[in-house]
PDB file with one MODEL, atoms N, CA, C and O in Angstrom:
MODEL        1
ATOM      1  N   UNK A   1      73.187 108.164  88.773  1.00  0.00           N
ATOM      2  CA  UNK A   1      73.856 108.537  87.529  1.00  0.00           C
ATOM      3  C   UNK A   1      73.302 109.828  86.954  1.00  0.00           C
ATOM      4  O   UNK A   1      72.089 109.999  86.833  1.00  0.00           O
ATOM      5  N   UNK A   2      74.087 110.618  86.647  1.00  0.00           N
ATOM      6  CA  UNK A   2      73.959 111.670  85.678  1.00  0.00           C
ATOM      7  C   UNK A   2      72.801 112.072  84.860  1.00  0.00           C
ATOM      8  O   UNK A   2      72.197 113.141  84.959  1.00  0.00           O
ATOM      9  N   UNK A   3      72.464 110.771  83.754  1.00  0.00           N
ATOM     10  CA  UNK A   3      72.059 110.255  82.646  1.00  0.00           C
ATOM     11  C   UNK A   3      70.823 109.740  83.430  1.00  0.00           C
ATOM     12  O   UNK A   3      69.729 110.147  83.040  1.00  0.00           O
ATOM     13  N   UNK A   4      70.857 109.079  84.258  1.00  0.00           N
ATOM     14  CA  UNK A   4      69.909 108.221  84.919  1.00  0.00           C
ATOM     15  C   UNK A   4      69.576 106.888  83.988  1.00  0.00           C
ATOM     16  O   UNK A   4      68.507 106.420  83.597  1.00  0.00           O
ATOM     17  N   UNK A   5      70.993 106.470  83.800  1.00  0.00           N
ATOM     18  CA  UNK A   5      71.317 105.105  83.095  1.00  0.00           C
ATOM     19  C   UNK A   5      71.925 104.208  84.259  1.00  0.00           C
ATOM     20  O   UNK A   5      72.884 104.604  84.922  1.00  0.00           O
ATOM     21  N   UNK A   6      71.301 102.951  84.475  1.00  0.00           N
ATOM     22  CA  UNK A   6      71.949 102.579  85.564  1.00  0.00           C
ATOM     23  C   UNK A   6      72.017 100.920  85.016  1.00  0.00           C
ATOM     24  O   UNK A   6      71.005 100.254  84.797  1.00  0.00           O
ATOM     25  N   UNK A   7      72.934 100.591  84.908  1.00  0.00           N
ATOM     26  CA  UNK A   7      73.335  99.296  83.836  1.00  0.00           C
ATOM     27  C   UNK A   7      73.271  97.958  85.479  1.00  0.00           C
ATOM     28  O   UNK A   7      73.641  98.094  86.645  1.00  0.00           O
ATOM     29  N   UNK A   8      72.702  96.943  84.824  1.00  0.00           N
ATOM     30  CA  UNK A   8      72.367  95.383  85.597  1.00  0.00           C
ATOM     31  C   UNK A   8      72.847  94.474  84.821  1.00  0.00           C
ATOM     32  O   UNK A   8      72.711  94.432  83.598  1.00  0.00           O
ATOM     33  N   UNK A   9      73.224  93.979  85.265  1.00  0.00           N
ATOM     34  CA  UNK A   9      73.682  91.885  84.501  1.00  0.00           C
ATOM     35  C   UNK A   9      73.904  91.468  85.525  1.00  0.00           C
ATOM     36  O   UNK A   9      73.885  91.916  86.671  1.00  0.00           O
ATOM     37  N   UNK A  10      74.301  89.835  84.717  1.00  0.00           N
ATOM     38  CA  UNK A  10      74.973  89.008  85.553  1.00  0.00           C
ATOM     39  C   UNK A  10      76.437  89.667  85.856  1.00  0.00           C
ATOM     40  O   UNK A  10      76.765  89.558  87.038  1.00  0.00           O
ATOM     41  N   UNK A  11      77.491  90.411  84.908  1.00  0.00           N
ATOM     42  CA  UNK A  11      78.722  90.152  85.000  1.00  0.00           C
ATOM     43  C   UNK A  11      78.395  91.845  84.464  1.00  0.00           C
ATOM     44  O   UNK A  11      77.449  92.412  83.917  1.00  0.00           O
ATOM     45  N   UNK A  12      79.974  92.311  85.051  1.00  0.00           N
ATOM     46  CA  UNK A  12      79.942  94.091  84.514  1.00  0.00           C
ATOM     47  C   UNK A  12      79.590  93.823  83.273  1.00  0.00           C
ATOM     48  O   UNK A  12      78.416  93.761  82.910  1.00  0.00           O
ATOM     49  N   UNK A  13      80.912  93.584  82.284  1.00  0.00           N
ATOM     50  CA  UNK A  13      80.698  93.287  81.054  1.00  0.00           C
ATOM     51  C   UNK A  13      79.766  93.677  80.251  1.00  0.00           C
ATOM     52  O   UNK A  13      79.666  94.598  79.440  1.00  0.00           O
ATOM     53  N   UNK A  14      78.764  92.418  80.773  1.00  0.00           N
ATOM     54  CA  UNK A  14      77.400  92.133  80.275  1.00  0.00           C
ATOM     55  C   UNK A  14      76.134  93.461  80.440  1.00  0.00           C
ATOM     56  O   UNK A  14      75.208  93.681  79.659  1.00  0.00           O
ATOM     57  N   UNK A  15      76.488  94.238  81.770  1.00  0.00           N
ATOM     58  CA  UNK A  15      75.472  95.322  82.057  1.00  0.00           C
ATOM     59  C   UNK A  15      76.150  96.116  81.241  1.00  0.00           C
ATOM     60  O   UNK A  15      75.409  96.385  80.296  1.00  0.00           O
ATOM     61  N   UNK A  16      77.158  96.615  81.130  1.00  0.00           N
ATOM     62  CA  UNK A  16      78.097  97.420  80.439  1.00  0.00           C
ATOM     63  C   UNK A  16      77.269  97.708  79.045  1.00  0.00           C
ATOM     64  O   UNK A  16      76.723  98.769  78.742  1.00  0.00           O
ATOM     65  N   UNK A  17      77.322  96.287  78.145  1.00  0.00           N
ATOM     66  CA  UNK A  17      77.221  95.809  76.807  1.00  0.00           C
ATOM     67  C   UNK A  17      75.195  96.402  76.751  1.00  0.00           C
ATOM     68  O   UNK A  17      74.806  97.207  75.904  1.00  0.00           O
ATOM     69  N   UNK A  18      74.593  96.005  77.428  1.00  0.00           N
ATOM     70  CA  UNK A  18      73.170  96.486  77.679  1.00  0.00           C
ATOM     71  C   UNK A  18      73.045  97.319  77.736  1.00  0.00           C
ATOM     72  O   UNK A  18      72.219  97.778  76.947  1.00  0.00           O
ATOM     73  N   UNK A  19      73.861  98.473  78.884  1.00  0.00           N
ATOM     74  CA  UNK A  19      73.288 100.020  78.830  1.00  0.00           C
ATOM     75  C   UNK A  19      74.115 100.820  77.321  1.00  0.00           C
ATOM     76  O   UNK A  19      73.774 101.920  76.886  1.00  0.00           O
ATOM     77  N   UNK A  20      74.995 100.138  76.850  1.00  0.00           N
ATOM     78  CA  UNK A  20      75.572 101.405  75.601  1.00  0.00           C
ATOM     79  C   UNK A  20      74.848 100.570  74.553  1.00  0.00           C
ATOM     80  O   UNK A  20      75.155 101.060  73.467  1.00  0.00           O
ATOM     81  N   UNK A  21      74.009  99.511  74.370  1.00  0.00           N
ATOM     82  CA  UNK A  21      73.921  99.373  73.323  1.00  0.00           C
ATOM     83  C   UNK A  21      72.507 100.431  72.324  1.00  0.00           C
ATOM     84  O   UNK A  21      71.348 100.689  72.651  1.00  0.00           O
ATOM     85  N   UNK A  22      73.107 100.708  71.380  1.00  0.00           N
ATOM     86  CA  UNK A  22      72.157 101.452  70.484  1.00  0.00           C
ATOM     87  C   UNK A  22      72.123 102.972  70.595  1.00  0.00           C
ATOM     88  O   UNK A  22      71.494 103.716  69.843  1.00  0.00           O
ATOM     89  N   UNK A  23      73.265 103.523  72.151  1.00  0.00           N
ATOM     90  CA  UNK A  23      73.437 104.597  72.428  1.00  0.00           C
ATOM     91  C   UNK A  23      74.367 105.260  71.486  1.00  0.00           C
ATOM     92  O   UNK A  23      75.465 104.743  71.277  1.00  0.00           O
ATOM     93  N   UNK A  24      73.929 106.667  70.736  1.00  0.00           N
ATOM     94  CA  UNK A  24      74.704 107.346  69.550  1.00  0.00           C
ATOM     95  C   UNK A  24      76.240 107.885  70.172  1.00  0.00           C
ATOM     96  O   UNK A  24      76.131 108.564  71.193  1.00  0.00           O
ATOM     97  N   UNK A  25      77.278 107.718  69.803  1.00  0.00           N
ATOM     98  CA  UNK A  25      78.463 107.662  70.529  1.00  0.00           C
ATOM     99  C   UNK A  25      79.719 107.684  69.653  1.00  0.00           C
ATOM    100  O   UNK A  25      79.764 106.606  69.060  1.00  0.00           O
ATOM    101  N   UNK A  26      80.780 108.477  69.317  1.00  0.00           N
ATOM    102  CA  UNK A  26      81.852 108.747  68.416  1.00  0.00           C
ATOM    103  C   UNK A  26      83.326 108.129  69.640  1.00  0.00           C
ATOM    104  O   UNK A  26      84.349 107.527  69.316  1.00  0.00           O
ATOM    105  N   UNK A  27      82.996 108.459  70.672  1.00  0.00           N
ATOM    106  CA  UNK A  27      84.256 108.386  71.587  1.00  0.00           C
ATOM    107  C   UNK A  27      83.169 108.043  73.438  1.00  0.00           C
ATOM    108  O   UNK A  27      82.213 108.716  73.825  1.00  0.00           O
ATOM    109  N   UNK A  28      83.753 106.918  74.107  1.00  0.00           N
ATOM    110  CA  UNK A  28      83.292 106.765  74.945  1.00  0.00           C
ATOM    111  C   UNK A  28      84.598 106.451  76.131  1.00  0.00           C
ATOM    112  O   UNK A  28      85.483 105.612  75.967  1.00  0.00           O
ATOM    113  N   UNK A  29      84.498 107.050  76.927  1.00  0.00           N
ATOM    114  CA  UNK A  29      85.684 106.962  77.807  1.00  0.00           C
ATOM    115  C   UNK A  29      85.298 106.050  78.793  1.00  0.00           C
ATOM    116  O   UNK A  29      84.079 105.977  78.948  1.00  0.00           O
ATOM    117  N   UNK A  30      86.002 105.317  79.519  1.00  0.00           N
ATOM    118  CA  UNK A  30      85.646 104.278  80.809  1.00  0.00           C
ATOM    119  C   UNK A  30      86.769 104.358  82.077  1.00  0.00           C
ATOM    120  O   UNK A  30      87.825 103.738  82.205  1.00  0.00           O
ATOM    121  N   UNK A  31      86.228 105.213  82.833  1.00  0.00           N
ATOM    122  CA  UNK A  31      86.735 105.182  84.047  1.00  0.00           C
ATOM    123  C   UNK A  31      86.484 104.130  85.183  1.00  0.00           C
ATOM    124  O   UNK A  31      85.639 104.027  86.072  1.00  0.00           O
ATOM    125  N   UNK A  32      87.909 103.159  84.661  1.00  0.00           N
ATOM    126  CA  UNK A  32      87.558 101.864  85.891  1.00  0.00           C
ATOM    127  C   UNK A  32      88.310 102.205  87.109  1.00  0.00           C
ATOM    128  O   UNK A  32      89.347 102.850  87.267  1.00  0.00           O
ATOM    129  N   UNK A  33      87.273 101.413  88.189  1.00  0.00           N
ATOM    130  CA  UNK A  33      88.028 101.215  89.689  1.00  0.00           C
ATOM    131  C   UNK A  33      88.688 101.053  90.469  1.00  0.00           C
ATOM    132  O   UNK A  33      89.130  99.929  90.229  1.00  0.00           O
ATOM    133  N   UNK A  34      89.233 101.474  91.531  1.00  0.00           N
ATOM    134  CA  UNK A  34      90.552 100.709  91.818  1.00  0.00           C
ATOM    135  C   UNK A  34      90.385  99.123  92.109  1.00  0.00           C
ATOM    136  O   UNK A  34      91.355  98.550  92.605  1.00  0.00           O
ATOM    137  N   UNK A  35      89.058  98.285  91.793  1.00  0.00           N
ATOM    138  CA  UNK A  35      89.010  97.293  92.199  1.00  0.00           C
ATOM    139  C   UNK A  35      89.515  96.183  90.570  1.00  0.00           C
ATOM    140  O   UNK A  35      89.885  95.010  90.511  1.00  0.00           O
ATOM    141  N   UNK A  36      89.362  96.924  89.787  1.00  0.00           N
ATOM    142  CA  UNK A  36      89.362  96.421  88.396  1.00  0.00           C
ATOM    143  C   UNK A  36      90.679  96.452  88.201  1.00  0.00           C
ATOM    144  O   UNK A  36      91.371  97.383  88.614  1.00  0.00           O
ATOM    145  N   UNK A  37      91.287  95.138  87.362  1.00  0.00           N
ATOM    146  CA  UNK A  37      92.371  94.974  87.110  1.00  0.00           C
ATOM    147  C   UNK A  37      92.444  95.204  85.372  1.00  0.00           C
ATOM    148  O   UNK A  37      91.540  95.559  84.616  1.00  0.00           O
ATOM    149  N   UNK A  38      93.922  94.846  85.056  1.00  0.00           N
ATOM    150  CA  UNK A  38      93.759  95.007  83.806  1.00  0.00           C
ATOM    151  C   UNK A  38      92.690  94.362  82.662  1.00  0.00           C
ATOM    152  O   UNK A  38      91.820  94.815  81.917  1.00  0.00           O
ATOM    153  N   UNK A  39      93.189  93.223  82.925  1.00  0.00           N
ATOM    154  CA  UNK A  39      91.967  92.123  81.946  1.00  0.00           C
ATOM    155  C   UNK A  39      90.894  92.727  81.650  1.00  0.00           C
ATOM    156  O   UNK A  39      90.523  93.152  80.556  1.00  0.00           O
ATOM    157  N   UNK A  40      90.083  92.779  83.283  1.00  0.00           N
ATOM    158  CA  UNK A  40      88.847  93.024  83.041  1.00  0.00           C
ATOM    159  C   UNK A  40      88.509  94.508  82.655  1.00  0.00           C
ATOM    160  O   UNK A  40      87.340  94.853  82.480  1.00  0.00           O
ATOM    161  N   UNK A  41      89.535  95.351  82.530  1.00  0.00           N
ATOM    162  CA  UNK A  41      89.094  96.377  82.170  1.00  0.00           C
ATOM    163  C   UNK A  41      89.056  96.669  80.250  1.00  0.00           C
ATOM    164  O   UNK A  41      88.426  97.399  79.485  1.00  0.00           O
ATOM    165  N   UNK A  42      90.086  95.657  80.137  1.00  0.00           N
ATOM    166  CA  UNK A  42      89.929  95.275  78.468  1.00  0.00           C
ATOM    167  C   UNK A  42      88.822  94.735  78.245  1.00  0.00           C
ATOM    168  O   UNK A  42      88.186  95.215  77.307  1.00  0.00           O
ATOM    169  N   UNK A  43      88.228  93.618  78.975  1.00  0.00           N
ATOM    170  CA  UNK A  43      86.921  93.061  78.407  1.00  0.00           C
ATOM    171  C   UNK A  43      85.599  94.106  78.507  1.00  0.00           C
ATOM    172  O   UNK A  43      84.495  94.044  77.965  1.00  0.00           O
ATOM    173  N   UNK A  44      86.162  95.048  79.394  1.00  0.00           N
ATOM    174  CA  UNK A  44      84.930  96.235  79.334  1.00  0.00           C
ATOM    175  C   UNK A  44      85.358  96.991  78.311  1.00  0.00           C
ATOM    176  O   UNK A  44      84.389  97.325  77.629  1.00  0.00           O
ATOM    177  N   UNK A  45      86.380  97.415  77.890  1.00  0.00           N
ATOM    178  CA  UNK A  45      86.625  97.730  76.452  1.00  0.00           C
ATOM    179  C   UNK A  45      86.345  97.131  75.385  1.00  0.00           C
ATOM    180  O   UNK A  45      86.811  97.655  74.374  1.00  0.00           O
ATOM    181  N   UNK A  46      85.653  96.071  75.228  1.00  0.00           N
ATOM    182  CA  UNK A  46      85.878  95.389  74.139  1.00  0.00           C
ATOM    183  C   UNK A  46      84.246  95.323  73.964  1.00  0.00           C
ATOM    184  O   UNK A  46      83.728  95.194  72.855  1.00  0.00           O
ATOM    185  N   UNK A  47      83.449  95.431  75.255  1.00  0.00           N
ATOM    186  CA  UNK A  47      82.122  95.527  75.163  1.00  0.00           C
ATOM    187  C   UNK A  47      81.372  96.712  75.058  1.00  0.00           C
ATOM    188  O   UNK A  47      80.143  96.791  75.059  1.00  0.00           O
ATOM    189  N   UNK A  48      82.226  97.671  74.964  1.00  0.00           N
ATOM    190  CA  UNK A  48      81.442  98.906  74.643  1.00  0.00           C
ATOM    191  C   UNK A  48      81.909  98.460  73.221  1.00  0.00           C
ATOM    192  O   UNK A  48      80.918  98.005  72.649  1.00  0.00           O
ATOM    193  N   UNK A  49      82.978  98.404  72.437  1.00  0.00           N
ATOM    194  CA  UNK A  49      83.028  98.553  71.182  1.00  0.00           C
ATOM    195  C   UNK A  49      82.080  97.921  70.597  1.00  0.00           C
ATOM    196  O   UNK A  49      81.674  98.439  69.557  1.00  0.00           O
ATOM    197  N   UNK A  50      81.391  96.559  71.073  1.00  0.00           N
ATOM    198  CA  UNK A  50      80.872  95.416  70.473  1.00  0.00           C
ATOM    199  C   UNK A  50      79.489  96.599  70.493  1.00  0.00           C
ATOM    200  O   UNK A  50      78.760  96.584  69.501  1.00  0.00           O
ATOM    201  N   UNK A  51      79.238  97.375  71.376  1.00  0.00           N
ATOM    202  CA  UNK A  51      78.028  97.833  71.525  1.00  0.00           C
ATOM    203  C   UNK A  51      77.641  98.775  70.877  1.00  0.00           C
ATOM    204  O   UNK A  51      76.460  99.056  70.676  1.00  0.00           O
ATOM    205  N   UNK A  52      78.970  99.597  70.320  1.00  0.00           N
ATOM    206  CA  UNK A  52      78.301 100.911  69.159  1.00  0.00           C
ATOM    207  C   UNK A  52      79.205 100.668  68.319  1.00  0.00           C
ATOM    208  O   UNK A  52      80.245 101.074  68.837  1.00  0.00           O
ATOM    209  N   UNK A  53      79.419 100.253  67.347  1.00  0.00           N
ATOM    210  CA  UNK A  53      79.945  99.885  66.120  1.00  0.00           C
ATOM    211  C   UNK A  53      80.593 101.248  65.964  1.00  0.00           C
ATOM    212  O   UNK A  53      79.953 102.296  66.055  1.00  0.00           O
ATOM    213  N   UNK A  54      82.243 101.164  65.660  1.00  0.00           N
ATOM    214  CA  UNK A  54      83.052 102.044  65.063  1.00  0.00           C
ATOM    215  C   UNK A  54      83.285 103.033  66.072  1.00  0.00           C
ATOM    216  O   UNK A  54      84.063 103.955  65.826  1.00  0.00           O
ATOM    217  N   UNK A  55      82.577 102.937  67.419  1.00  0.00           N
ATOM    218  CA  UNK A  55      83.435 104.126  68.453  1.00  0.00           C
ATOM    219  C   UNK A  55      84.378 104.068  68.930  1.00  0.00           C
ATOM    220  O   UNK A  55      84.719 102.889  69.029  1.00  0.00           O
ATOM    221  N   UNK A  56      85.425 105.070  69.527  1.00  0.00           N
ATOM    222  CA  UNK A  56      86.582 104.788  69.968  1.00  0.00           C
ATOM    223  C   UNK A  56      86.370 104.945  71.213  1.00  0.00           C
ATOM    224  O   UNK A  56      85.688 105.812  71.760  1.00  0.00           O
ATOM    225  N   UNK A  57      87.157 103.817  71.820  1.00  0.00           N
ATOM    226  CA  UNK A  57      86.984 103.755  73.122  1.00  0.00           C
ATOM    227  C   UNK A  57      88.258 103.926  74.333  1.00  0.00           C
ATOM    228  O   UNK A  57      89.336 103.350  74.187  1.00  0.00           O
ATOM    229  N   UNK A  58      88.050 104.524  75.149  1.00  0.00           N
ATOM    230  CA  UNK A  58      89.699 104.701  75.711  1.00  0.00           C
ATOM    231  C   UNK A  58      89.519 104.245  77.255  1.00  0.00           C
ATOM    232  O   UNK A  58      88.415 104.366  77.787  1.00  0.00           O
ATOM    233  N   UNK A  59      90.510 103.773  77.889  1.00  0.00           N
ATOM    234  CA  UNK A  59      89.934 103.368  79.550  1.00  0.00           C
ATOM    235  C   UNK A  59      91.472 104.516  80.046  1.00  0.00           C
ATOM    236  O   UNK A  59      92.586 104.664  79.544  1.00  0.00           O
ATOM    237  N   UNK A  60      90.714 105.185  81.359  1.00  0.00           N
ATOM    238  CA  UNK A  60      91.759 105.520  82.148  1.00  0.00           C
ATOM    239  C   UNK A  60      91.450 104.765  83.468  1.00  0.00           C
ATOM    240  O   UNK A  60      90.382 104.173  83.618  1.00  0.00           O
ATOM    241  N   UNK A  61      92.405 104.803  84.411  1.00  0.00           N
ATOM    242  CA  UNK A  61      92.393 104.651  85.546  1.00  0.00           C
ATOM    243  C   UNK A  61      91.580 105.600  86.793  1.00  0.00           C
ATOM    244  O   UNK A  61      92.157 106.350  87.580  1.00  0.00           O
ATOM    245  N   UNK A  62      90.430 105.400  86.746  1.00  0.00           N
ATOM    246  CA  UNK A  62      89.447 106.325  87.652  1.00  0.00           C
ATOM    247  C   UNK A  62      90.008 106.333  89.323  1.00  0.00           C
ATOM    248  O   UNK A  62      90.227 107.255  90.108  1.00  0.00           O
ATOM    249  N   UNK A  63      90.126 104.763  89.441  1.00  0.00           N
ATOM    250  CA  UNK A  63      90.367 104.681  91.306  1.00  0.00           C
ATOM    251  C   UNK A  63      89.269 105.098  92.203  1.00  0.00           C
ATOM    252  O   UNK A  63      89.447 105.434  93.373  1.00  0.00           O
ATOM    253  N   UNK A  64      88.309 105.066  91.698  1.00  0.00           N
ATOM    254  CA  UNK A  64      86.931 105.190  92.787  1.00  0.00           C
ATOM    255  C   UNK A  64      86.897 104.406  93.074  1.00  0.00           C
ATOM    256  O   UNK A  64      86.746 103.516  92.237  1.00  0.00           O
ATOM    257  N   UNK A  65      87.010 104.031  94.564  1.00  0.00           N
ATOM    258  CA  UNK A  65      86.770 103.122  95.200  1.00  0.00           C
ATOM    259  C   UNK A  65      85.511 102.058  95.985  1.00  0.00           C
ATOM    260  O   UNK A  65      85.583 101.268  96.927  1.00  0.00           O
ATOM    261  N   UNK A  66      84.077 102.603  94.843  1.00  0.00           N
ATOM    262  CA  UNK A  66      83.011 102.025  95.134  1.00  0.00           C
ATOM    263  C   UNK A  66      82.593 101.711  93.769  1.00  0.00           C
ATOM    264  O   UNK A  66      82.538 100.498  93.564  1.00  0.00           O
ATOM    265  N   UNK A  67      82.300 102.411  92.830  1.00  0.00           N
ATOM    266  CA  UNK A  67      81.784 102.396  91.221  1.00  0.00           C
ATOM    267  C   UNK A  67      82.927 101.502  90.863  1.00  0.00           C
ATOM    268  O   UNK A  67      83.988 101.532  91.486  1.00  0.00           O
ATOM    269  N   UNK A  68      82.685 100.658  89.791  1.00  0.00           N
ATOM    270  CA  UNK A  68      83.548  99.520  89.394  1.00  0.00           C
ATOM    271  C   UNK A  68      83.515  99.987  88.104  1.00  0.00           C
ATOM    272  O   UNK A  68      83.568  99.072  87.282  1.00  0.00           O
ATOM    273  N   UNK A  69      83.442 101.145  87.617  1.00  0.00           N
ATOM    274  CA  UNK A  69      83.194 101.605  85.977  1.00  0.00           C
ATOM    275  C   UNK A  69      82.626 102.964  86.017  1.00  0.00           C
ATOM    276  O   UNK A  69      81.425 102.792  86.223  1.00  0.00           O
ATOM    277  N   UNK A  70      82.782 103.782  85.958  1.00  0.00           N
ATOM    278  CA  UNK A  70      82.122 105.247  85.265  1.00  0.00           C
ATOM    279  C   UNK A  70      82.212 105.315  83.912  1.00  0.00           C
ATOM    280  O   UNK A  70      83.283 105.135  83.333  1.00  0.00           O
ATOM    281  N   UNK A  71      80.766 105.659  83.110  1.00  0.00           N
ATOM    282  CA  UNK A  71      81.469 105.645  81.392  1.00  0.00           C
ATOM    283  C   UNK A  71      80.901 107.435  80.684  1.00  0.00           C
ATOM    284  O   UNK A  71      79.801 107.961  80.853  1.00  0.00           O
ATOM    285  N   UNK A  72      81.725 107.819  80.150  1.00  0.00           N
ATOM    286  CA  UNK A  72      81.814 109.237  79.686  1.00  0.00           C
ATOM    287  C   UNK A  72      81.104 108.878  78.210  1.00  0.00           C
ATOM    288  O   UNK A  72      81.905 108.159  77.613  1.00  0.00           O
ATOM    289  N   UNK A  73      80.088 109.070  77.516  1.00  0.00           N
ATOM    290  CA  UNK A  73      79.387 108.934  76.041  1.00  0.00           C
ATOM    291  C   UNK A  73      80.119 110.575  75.259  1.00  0.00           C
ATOM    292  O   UNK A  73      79.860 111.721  75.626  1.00  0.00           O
ATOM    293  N   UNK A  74      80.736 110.293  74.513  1.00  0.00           N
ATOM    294  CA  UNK A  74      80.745 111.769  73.678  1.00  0.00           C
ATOM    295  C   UNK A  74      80.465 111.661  72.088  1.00  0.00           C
ATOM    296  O   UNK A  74      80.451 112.677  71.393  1.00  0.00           O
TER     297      UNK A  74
ENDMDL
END
């Protein structure tokens, strides 16, 4: 990673929710996988929000076919 943030859990979600939390952030973009379907790409939306209070969060369709999530902090 970029950042040299490299997020672990049990479930994306959950690593997701761990590496943004407390990170300073106005707009965070999430480039999910082609392995990720819709749902779960809402519940990764819903866990960055839970994680920085009041950021906006947007998902596009990345289609990398190994990373199950890329996330853009701005």
């Amino acid at each position: 990673p970029v950042d040299g943030i490299v997020a672990t859990g049990t479930t994306d979600v959950e690593a997701l929710h761990a590496a943004l939390a407390g990170e300073p952030a106005e707009l965070i973009t999430l480039y999910v996988g082609a392995a990720v379907g819709d749902a779960e790409a809402e519940a990764l939306a819903v866990a960055a929000r839970r994680a920085i209070d009041g950021v906006e969060v947007e998902v596009q369709q990345g289609g990398q076919p190994i990373e199950r999530v890329l996330v853009s902090l701005e």
